[in-house]
N, C-alpha and C positions, 0 to 999 in steps of 0.2 A: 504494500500500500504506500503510496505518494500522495502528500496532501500539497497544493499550495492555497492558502490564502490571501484574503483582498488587505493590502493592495498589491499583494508583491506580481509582480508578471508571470503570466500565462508561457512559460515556458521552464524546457527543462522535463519534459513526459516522459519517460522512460517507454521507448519503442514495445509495442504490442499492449499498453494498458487500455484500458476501456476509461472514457472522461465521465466522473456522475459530476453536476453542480449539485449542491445540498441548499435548494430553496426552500422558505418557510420559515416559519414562526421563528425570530430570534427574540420580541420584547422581551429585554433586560429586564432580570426581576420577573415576567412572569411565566416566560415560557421558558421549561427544562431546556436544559445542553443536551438534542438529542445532536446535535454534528460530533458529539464526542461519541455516545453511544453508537452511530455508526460506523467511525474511525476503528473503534474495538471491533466490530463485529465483519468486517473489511481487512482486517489487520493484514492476514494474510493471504491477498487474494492480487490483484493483478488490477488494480485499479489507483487513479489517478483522481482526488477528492480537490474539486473546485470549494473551497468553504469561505464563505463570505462574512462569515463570526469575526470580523478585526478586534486582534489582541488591544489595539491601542485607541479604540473608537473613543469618541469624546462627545457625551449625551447636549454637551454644551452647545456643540456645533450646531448655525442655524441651518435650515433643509430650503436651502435656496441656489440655485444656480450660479449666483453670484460667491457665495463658501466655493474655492477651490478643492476642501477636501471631501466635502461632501456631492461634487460633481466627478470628482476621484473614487470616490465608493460606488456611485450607481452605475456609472460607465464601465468601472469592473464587471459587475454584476452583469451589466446587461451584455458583454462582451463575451465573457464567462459561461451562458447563458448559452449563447450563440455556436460558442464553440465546442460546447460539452456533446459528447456523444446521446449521454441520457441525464435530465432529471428530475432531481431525488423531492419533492414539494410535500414539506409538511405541516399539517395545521394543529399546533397545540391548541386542547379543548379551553385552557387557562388565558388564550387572548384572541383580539378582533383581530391581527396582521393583515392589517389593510394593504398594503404592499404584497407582500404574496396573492392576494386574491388576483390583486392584479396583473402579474407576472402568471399568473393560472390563467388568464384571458390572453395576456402575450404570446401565448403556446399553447392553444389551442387546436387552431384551423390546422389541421395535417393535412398533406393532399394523399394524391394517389401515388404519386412516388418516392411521399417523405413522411411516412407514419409518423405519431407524436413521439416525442423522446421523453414526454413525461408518463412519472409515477408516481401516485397521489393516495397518499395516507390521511383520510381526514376521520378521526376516530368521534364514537357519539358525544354531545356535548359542546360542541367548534360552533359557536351561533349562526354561521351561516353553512353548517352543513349538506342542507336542502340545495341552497345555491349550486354546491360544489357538484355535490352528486348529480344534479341533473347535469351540468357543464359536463361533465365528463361523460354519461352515458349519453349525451347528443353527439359528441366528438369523437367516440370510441379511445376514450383512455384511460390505458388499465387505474383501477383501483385496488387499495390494499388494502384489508383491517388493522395492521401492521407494520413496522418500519421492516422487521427480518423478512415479510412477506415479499414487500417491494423489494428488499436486493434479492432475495433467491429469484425474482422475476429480471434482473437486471445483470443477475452472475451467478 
C-alpha cells in the first residue's frame, strides 16, 4: 500500500497499483478517521490511496477562492478525483458532508464506455441517505453496507 496525501503531488505510483481517492465524510470532530481504517485494511495489497485528510489543515482558513491554500486543497481533490482509477465515497451517519454529496453528483453520469469508478458506503442514519441511494440506483453505482464490502468490490 502507497498513500499520498493532499497537498503533496500526485506522483511517484508504484507501477501496476490500482488508484482509490478516499472521498467523504472528513468533519473534524464528527466524523470517525475511516481513511485510517482503510489504510489498515489495504495494508497489504497493491494499491495507491489518494487521501485528502491534510495532516496540516487549518479550520481557520476562509473557503474562498481568493485563500491560496484553500484553492490548493480543492484543486487537489478535484485533480485527485480525476485521476484515480476508483472511488472510495463515504458518508459518516454523525455529519451533513455537504461536499461529498457533491462530489457524488460530480461522478455520477458514466457512459457506455466509462462505467463509474465510484463506490458508495452510505450506512442507515446519513440524513440524506434517500438522496444517495436513489443517485446511485439511477446511475448504476455499486453500493456497499460497508467500507471492507466496497474494497473486496475494488481489490
Amino acid at each position: 500500500m502507497h498513500e499520498i496525501k493532499a497537498p503533496n503531488y500526485l506522483i511517484g505510483i508504484p507501477v501496476g497499483y490500482t488508484t482509490v481517492f478516499l472521498a467523504g465524510s472528513i468533519e473534524m470532530g464528527a466524523a470517525e478517521n475511516w481513511q485510517d481504517r482503510v489504510k489498515r485494511l489495504m495494508e497489504n495489497r497493491r494499491v495507491c490511496l489518494f487521501n485528502p485528510r491534510r495532516d496540516n489543515w487549518d479550520s481557520s482558513w476562509v473557503q474562498s477562492i481568493e485563500n491560496d491554500k484553500f484553492v490548493e486543497q480543492v484543486s487537489w481533490e478535484l485533480e485527485a478525483m480525476e485521476r484515480a482509477d476508483h472511488i472510495l465515497m463515504y458518508f459518516d451517519p454523525n455529519t451533513k458532508s455537504p461536499i461529498s454529496l457533491l462530489e457524488l453528483g460530480l461522478h455520477t453520469n458514466p457512459t457506455e464506455n466509462r462505467p463509474s469508478k465510484l463506490r458508495v458506503v452510505c450506512p442507515e442514519g446519513f440524513w440524506r441517505k434517500g438522496n444517495v441511494d436513489v443517485v446511485c440506483a439511477r446511475y448504476k453505482i455499486p453500493q456497499f453496507k460497508t467500507i471492507e464490502e466496497a474494497i473486496s468490490d475494488i481489490y
